[in-house]
Every structure is written in C-alpha cells, then in structure tokens.
GUDO-272228 format. One record per residue (C-alpha): residue number from 1; x, y, z. Coordinates in steps of 0.5 Angstrom, whole numbers, plus 500, padded with zeros to 3 digits. Example, Ala and Ser with C-alpha at 12.3 -4.5 7.8 and 13.67 -1.06 7.14 Angstrom:
BEGIN
<seq 1, u 525, v 491, w 516>
<seq 2, u 527, v 498, w 514>
END
This chain:
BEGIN
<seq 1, u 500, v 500, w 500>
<seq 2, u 504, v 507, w 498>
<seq 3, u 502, v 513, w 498>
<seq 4, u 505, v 519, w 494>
<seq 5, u 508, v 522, w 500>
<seq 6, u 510, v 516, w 505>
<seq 7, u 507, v 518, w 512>
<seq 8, u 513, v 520, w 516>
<seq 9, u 517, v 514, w 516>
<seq 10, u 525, v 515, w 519>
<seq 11, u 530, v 512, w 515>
<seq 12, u 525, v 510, w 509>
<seq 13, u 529, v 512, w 503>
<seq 14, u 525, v 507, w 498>
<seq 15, u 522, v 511, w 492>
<seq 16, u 514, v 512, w 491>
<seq 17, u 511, v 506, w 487>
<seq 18, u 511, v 506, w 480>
<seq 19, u 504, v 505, w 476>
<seq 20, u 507, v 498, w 474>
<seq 21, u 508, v 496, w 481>
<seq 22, u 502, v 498, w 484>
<seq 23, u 498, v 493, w 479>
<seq 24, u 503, v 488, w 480>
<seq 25, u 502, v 488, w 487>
<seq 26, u 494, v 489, w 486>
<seq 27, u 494, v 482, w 482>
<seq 28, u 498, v 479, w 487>
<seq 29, u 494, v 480, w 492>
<seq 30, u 488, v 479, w 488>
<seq 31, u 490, v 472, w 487>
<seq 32, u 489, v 471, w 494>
<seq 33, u 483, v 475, w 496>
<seq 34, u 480, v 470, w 491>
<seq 35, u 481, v 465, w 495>
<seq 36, u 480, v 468, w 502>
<seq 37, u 477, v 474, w 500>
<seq 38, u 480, v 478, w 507>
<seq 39, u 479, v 485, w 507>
<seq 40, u 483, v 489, w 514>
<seq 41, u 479, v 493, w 516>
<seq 42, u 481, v 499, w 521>
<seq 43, u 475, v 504, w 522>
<seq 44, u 475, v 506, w 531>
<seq 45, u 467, v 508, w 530>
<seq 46, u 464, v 501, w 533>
<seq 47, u 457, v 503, w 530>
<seq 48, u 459, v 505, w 522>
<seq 49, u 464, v 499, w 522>
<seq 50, u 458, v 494, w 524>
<seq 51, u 454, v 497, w 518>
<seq 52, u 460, v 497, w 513>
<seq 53, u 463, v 490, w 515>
<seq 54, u 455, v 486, w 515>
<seq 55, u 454, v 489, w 508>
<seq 56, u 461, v 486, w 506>
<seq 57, u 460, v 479, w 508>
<seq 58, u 454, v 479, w 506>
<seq 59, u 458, v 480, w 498>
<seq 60, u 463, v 475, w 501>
<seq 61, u 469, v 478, w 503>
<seq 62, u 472, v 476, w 510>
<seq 63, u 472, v 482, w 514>
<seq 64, u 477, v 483, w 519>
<seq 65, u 476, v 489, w 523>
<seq 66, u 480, v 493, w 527>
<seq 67, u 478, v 499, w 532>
<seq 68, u 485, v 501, w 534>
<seq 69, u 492, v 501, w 532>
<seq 70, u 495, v 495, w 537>
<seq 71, u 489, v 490, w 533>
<seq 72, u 491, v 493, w 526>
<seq 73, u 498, v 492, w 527>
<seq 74, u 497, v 485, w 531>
<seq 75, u 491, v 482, w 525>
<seq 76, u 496, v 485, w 519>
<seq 77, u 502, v 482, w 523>
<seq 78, u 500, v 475, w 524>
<seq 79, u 494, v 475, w 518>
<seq 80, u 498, v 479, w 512>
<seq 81, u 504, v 478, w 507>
<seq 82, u 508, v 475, w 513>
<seq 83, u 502, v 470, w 516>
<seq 84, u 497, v 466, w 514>
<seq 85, u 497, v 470, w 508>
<seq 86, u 489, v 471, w 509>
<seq 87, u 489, v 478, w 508>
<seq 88, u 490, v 480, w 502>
<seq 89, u 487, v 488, w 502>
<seq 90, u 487, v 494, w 506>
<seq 91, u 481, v 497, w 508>
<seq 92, u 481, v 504, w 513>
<seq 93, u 476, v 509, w 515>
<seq 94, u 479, v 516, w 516>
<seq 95, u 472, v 520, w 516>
<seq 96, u 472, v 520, w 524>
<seq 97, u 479, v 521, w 526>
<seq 98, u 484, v 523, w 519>
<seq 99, u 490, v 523, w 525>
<seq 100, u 490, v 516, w 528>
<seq 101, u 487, v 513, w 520>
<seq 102, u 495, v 516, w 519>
<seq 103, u 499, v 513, w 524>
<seq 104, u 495, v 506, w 523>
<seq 105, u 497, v 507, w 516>
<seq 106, u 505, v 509, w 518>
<seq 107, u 505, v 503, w 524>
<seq 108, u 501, v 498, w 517>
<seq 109, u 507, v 499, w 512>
<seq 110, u 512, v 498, w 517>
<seq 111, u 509, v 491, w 518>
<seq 112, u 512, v 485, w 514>
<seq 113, u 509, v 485, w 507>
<seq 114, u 504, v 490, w 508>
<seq 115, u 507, v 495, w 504>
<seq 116, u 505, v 490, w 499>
<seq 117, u 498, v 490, w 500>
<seq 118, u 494, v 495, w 496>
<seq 119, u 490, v 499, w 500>
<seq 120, u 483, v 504, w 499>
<seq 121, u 479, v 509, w 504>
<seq 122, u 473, v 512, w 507>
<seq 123, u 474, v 519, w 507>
<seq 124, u 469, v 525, w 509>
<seq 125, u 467, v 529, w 503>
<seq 126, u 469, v 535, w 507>
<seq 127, u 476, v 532, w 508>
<seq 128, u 476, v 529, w 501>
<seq 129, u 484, v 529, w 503>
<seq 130, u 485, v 527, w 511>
<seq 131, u 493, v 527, w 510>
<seq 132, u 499, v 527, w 505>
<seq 133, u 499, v 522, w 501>
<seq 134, u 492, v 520, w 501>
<seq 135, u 491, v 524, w 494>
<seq 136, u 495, v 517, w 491>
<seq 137, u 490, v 512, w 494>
<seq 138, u 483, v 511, w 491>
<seq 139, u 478, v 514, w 496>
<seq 140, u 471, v 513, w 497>
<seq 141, u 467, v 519, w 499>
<seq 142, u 461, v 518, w 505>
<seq 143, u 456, v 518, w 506>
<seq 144, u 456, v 511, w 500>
<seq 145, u 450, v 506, w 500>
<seq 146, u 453, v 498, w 500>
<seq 147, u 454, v 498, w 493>
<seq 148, u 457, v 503, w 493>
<seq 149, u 462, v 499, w 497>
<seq 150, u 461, v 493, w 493>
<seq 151, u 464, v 497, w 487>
<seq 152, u 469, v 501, w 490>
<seq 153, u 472, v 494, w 493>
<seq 154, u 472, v 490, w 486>
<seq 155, u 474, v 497, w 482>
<seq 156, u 480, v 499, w 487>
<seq 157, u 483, v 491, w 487>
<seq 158, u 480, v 489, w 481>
<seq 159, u 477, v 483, w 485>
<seq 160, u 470, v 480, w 486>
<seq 161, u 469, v 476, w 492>
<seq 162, u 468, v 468, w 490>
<seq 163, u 461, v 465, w 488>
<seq 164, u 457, v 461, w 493>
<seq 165, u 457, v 455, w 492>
<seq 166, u 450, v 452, w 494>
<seq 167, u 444, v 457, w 492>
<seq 168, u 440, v 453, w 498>
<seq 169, u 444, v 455, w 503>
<seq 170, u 446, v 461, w 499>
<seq 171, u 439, v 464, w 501>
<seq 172, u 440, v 462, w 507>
<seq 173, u 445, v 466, w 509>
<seq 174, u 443, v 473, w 506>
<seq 175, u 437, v 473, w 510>
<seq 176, u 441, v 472, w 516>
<seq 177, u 447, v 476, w 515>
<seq 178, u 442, v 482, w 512>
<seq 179, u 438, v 481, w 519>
<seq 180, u 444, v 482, w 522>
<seq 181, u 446, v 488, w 519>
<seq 182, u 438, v 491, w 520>
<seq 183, u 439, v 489, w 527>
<seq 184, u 447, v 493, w 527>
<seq 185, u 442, v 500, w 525>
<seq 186, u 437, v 499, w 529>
<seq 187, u 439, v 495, w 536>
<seq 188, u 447, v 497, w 536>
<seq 189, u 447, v 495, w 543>
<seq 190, u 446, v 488, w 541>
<seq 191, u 450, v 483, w 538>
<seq 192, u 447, v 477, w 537>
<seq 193, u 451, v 471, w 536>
<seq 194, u 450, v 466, w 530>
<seq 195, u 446, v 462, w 533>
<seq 196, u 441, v 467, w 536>
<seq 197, u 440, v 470, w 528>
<seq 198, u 439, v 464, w 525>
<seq 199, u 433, v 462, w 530>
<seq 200, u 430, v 470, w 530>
<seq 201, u 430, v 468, w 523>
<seq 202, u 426, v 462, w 521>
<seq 203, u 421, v 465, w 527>
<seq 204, u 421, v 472, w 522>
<seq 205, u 420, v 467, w 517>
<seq 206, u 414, v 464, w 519>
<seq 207, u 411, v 471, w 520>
<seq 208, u 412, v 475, w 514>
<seq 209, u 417, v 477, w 509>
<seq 210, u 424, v 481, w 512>
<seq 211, u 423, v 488, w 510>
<seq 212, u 428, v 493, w 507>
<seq 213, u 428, v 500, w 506>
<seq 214, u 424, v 505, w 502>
<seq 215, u 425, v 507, w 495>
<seq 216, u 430, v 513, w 496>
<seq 217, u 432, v 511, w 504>
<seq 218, u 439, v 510, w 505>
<seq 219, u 438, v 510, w 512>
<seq 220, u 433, v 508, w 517>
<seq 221, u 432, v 508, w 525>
<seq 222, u 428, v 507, w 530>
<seq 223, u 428, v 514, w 535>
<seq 224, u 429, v 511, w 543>
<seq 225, u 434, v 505, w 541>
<seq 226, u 437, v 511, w 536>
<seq 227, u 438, v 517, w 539>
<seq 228, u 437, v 524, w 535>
<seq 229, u 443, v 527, w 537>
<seq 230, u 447, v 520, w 535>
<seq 231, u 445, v 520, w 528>
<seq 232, u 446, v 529, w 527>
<seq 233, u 454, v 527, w 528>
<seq 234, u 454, v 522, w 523>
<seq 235, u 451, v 527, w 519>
<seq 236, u 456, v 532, w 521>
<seq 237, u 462, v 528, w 521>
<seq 238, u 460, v 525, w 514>
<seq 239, u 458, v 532, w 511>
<seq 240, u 452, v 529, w 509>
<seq 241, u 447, v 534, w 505>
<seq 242, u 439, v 532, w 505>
<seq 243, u 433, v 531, w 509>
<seq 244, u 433, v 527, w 516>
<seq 245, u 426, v 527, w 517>
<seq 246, u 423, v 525, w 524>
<seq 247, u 416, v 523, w 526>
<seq 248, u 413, v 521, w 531>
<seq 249, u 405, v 521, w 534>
<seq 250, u 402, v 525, w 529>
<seq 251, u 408, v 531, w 529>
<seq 252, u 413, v 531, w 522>
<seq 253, u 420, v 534, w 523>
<seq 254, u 424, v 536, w 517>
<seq 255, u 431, v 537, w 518>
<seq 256, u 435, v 540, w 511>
<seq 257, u 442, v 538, w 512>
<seq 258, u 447, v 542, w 508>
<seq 259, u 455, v 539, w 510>
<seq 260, u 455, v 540, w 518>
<seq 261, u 449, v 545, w 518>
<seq 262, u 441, v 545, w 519>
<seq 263, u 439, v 550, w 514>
<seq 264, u 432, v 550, w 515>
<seq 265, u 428, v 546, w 518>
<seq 266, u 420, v 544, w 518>
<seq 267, u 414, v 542, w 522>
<seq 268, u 407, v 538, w 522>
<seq 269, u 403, v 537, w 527>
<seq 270, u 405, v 544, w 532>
<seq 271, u 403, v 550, w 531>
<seq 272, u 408, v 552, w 535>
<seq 273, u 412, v 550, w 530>
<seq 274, u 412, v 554, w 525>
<seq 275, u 415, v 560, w 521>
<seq 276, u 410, v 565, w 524>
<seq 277, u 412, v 565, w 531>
<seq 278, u 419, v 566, w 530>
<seq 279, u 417, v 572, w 524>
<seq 280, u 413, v 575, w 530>
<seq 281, u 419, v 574, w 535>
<seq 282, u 424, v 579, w 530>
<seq 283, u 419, v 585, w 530>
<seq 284, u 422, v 585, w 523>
<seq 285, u 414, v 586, w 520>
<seq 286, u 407, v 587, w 524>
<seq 287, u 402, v 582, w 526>
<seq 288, u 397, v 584, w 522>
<seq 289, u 402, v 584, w 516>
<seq 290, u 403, v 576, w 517>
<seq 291, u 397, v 574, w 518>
<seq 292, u 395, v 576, w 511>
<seq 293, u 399, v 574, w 507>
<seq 294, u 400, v 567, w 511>
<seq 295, u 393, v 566, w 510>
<seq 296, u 391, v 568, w 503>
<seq 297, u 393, v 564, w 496>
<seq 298, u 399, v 565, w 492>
<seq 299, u 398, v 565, w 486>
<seq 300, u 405, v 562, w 485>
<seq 301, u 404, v 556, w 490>
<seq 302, u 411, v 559, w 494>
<seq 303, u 412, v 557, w 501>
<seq 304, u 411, v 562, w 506>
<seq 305, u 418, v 564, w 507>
<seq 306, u 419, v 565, w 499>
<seq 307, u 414, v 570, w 500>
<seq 308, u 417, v 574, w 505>
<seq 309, u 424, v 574, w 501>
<seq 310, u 421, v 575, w 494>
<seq 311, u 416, v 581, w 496>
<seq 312, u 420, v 585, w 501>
<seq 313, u 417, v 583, w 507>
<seq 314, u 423, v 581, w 509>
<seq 315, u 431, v 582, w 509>
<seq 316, u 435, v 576, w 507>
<seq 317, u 439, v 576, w 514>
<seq 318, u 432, v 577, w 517>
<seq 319, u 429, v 571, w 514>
<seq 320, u 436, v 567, w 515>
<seq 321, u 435, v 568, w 522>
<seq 322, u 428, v 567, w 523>
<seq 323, u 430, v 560, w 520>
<seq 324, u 436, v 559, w 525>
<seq 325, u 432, v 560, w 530>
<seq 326, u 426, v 556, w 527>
<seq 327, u 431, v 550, w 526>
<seq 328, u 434, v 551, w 533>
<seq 329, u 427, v 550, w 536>
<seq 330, u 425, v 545, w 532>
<seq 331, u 431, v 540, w 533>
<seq 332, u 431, v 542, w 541>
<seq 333, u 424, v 539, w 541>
<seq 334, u 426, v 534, w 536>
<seq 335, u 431, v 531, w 542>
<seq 336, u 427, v 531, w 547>
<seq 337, u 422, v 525, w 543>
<seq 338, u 422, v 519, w 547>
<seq 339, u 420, v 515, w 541>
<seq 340, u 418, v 514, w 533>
<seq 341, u 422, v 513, w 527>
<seq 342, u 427, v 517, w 523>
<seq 343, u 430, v 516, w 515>
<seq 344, u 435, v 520, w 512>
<seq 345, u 435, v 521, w 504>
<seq 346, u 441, v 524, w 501>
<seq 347, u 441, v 529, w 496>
<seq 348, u 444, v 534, w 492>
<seq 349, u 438, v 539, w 490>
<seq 350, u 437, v 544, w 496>
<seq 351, u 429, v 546, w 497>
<seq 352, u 428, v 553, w 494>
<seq 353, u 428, v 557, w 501>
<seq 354, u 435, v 555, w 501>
<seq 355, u 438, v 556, w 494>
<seq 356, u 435, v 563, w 494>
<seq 357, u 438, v 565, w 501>
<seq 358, u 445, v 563, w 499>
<seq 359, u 450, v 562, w 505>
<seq 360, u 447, v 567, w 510>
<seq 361, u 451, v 570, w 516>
<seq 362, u 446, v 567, w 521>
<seq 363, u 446, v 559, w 520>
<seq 364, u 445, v 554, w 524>
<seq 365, u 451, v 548, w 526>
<seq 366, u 449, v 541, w 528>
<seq 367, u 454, v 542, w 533>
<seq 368, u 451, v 548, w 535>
<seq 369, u 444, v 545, w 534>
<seq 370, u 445, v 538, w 539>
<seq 371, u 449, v 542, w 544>
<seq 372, u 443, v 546, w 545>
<seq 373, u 439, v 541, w 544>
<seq 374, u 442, v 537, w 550>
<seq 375, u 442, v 543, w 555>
<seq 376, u 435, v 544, w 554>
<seq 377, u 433, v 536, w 556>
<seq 378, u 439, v 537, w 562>
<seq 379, u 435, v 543, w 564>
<seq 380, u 428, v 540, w 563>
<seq 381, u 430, v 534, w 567>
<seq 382, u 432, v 538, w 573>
<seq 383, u 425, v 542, w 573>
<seq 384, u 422, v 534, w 572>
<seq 385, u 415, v 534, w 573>
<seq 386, u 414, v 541, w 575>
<seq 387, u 416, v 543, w 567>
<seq 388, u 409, v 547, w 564>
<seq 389, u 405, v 544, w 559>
<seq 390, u 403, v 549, w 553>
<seq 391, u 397, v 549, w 555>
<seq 392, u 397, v 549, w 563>
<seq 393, u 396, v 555, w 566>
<seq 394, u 398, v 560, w 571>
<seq 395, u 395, v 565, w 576>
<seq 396, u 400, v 569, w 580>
<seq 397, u 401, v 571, w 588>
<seq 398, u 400, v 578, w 589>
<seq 399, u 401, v 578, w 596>
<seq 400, u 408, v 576, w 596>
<seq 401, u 410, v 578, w 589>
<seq 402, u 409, v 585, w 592>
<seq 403, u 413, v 583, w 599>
<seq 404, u 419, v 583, w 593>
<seq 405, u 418, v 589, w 589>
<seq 406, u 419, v 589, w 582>
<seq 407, u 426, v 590, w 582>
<seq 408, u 427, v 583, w 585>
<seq 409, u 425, v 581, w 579>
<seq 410, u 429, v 581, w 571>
<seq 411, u 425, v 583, w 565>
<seq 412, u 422, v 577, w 563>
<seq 413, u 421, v 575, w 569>
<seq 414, u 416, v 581, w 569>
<seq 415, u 414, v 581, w 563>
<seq 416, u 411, v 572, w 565>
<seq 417, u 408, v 575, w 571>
<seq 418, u 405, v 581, w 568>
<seq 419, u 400, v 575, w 564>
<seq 420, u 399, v 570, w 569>
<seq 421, u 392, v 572, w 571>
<seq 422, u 390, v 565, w 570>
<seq 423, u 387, v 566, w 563>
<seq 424, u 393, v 565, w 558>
<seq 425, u 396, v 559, w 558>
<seq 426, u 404, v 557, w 557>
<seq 427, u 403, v 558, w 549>
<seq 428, u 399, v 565, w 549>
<seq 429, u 405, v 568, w 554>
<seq 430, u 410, v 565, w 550>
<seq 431, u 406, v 569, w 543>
<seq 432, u 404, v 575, w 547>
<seq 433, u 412, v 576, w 550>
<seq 434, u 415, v 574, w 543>
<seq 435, u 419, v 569, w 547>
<seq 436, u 419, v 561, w 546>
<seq 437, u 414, v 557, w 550>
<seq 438, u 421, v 553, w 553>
<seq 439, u 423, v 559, w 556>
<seq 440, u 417, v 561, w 558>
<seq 441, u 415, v 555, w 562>
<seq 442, u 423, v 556, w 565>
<seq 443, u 421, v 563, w 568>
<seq 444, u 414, v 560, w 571>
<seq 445, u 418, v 553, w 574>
<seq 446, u 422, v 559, w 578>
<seq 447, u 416, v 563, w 580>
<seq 448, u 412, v 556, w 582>
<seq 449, u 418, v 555, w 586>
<seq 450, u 419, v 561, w 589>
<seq 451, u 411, v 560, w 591>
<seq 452, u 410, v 567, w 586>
<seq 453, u 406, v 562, w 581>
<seq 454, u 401, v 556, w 582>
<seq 455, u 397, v 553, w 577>
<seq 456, u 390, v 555, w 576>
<seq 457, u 384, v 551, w 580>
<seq 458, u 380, v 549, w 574>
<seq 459, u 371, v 551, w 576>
<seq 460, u 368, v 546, w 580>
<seq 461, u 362, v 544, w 574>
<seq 462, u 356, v 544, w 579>
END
C-alpha cells in the first residue's frame, strides 16, 4: 500500500511505487482474495464499522475488523503477507478520526509485507484528503450505500468475492446476515451470535417477509434505541446533504442537512412550530401583515418563506435567522422525543428557500443544534414533573409578589407574571411576549418554585 507522499517513515528512502507496481502487487493480492476473499478493515466507529462490515459479508469477503492501532498491526502481522496470507486488501476509514487512520497506516507499511498490499478509503466529503499522501490512493466519499462499496472494492483491487456455491444455502445466508445488518442499525447495542440469528430468522420467516427500506431511503432508524442526536453527528462528520425526517404520534420534523449545518428545518402537527411565530418574534413585519399573507393564496404556489423574500416583507438576513432560530427550535423539541422513526434520504437538489438564500450569516450548525438541544433535556429533567405544558395555565400570587417588589425580579420574569392571570396558557404567554414556549415555561418553574405562581384550579362544574 503506497502512498505519493509515505506518511513520516524515518530512514525510508524507497521511491514511490510506479503504476506498473502497484498493478503487480493488485494482481498478486487479487489472486489471494480469490481465495480467501479477506479485507482489514480498521474503522474506530463501532456503530458504522458494523454497517460496513455485515454488507461485505453479505457479498462474500471475509472482514477482518480492527478498531485501533494495536489490533490493525496484530491481524496485518499474523493474517497479512507474513502470516497465513488471508488478508490480501486494506480497508481504512478516515472520516472519523483523519489522524490516527495516518498513524494505522504508517504502523501497517511497517508490518512485513504490508506495504504489498493494496489499500483503499472511506473518507468525508468535507475531508476528501484526510493527509498527505491520500490523493494517491482510491478514495470512496460518505456517505455511500453497500453497493456502492461493493463496486468500489472490485474497482480498487479488480476483484470479486467468490460465488457461492449451493443456492439453498446461499438464500440462507443472506437473510441471516442482511437481519444481522438490519439489527446493527436498528438495535447497535445488541450483538446476537449466529445462532440466535439463524432462530430469529425462521421465526420472521413464518410470520411474514424481511422488510427492506424504501424506495429513495438510505437509512432508517427507530427513535429511542437510535438517539437523534447520534445520527446528526454522523451526518455532520460525514457532511452529508438531505432531509432527515423525524416522526412521531401525528408530528412530522424535516430537517435539511447541508454539510454539517441544518439549513432550514420544517414542522407538521405543532402549531407552535411554524415560521410565523419566529417572524413574529424578530418584529421584522407587524401581525397583521403576516397573518394576511399566510392565509391568502399565491398564485405561484410559493411556501411562506419564499413570499416573505421575494415580495419584500423580509431581509434576506431577517429570513435566515427566523429559519435558525426555527430550525433550532424544531430540532430542540425533536430531541426530546421518546419515541417514533427517522429516515435520511440523501440529496443534492436543495429546497427552494435555501437556494434562494444562498449561504447567510446566521445559519445553524449541527454541533451548535445538538448541543442546544442537550441543554435544554438536562434542564427539563432537573424541572422534572414540575415542567409547564403548553396548555397549562398559571395565576399569579399577588401578595407575595408585592413583599418583593418589581426590582427582584428581570425582564422576562416581569413580562410572565404580567400575564399570569389564569387566563393565558403557556403557549399564549409565550405568543404575546414574543418569547419560546420552553422558555416561557422556565421562567413559571422559578416562579412555581418560588411559591409566585401556581397553577389555576379548573371551575367546579356544579
């Protein structure tokens, strides 16, 4: 495996392979894989090494994975060139950590032989070349399906796994392994042995069909098992652009990806949701304004956002950051879901709104999104079961609100208690004060504690 430029090698003063060399040294080891059809495979993401490795066994490689230095250099040492000659390719993810895939692959030239073996990687469309020297080795972007793999494999080596040679069994297999590799996505924390597969398997059997993903889906997931937060930094590591959609009891969350950043982001089902209220909370156009033209019809058929640009209602930075702070909102509340599904499907054609806007000033990183996101579930979890609903409501205590006097107390604190008068619900304080229902329903925690607020008594129906 050479590179154009060796990674740091002291006392290496061999030239660069030719052309001609590396080919002889692809058709020596593609003889081998033939036979043993063995790929190392070093990738320190347990999660995206399972996907990757149950999709090459089900082609018919042997995967051998590594998830660190020690066990690269170990398997290369005793399963390459130099040892039972079973590894024959070398296979190394540098999308997660660029750095130590280097130092794998200066430790791996060093090996006996393993300079002879011809190597490929997974790399990050952000971070097409993780480190000198990588231009010169074939390279396969994420994020990529199993065929894609599949191809990249036999492209890179010119080989292709060897048939199998019973059909029966053959069918066998597959379901076992693609159940396997459905399992890996779902459940990463489970890892059924073979035979535990094999049963689960003739008892899917006998109840229906295994199912397979959607026409367009690269990725599906189940939100609870699969946290939110998990799958946005694979996005982000990967910089992936599409649509992750999150659903759950009747609410639809759309959230546009674009290489590590949340463009814009959409709501079904929540009201509170939508791109009104975080118009309304810029006072960038007046109420009445937006409420006319949200309701009347365009005859163009453009989305609400589109209409705000395009016939001046709005700034170009104005809209950008109503969509921030929309998209931040959404995927906040997204987080926090206990349960439902989610499904990415990748794509390069961005939604209207976005191409408009170009790249803005205010727009919302992943990183930035998850770790709001995370704040705002470690602050609902120490309000616990005193957290307001949206439509809960509140009266204040006027007697020992006035021991305190309105200095003890800061602006928005004053502007909550102003409409505490067992009337407004969390969701109309947090519409009249232009201000977030979460953190409308902070400011009542500290006044509930406080013994300022309390909820109201609903009438006695008589």
């Amino acid at each position: 495996m050479t590179t154009a430029e060796n990674p740091q090698q002291p006392g290496d003063g061999d030239a660069p392979a030719s052309p001609a060399d590396r080919s002889a040294s692809a058709s020596h080891s593609s003889a081998s894989l033939h036979g043993h059809a063995g790929v190392l495979y070093f990738d320190p993401n347990p999660t995206a090494a399972k996907l990757a490795t149950a999709g090459l066994r089900l082609a018919g490689y042997n995967v051998l994975h590594a998830s660190n230095l020690d066990q690269a250099v170990e398997l290369c040492r005793t399963r390459g060139p130099a040892g039972d000659r079973s590894i024959a390719a070398l296979l190394l993810d540098t999308a997660t950590a660029p750095a130590v895939s280097a130092a794998v692959l200066r430790a791996l030239l060093e090996v006996p032989g393993g300079s002879e073996l011809p190597g490929m990687l997974l790399v990050s469309r952000a971070n097409p070349v993780p480190f000198p020297g990588a231009e010169s080795l074939p390279c396969l972007k994420r994020p990529f399906t199993t065929p894609a793999l599949l191809k990249f494999l036999r492209e890179s080596i010119d080989v292709a796994p060897p048939p199998r040679p019973v059909r029966a069994r053959a069918t066998r297999d597959e379901a076992v392994l693609r159940l396997e590799l459905a399992l890996q996505q779902h459940f990463p924390e489970l890892e059924p042995d073979n035979d535990t597969l094999r049963r689960l398997h003739a008892t899917l059997a006998n109840l229906a069909e295994l199912p397979t993903l959607a026409s367009g889906v690269t990725l599906q997931a189940e939100l609870g098992p699969t946290k939110l937060e998990s799958l946005l930094e694979v996005l982000d590591a990967d910089g992936a652009r599409g649509v992750l959609t999150v659903e759950r009891r009747g609410t639809t969350a759309r959230l546009h990806v674009d290489r590590g950043r949340i463009r814009m982001a959409e709501a079904e089902g929540d009201e509170d949701l939508r791109l009104q209220r975080f118009v309304l909370e810029l006072r960038a156009t007046t109420d009445s304004a937006l409420v006319s033209l949200a309701h009347d019809d365009d005859p163009q058929a453009r989305p609400l956002a589109l209409r705000l640009l395009q016939d001046g209602y709005l700034r170009a930075d104005e809209l950008s950051t109503a969509l921030c702070n929309q998209a931040r909102e959404i995927t906040c509340q997204a987080m926090g879901w206990s349960g439902g599904r989610m499904s990415f499907v990748p794509s390069e054609h961005l939604h209207p709104v976005i191409a408009e806007l170009g790249r803005g000033a205010a727009e919302l990183r992943i990183s930035e999104a998850v770790l709001v996101g995370l704040r705002r579930l470690d602050e609902r979890a120490e309000m616990g079961p005193h957290v307001a609903a949206l439509d809960d409501v509140f009266v204040r205590v006027d007697d020992e609100v006035a021991k305190l006097g309105r200095h003890a107390f800061a602006l928005d604190e004053l502007g909550v208690l102003e409409l505490l008068n067992g009337r407004n619900s969390v969701k109309d304080i947090a519409r009249k004060t232009r201000a977030g229902t979460f953190a409308v329903a902070k400011v009542i925690y500290r006044l509930g504690r406080g013994g300022l607020a309390r909820r109201a008594t609903p009438p006695v129906q008589s």
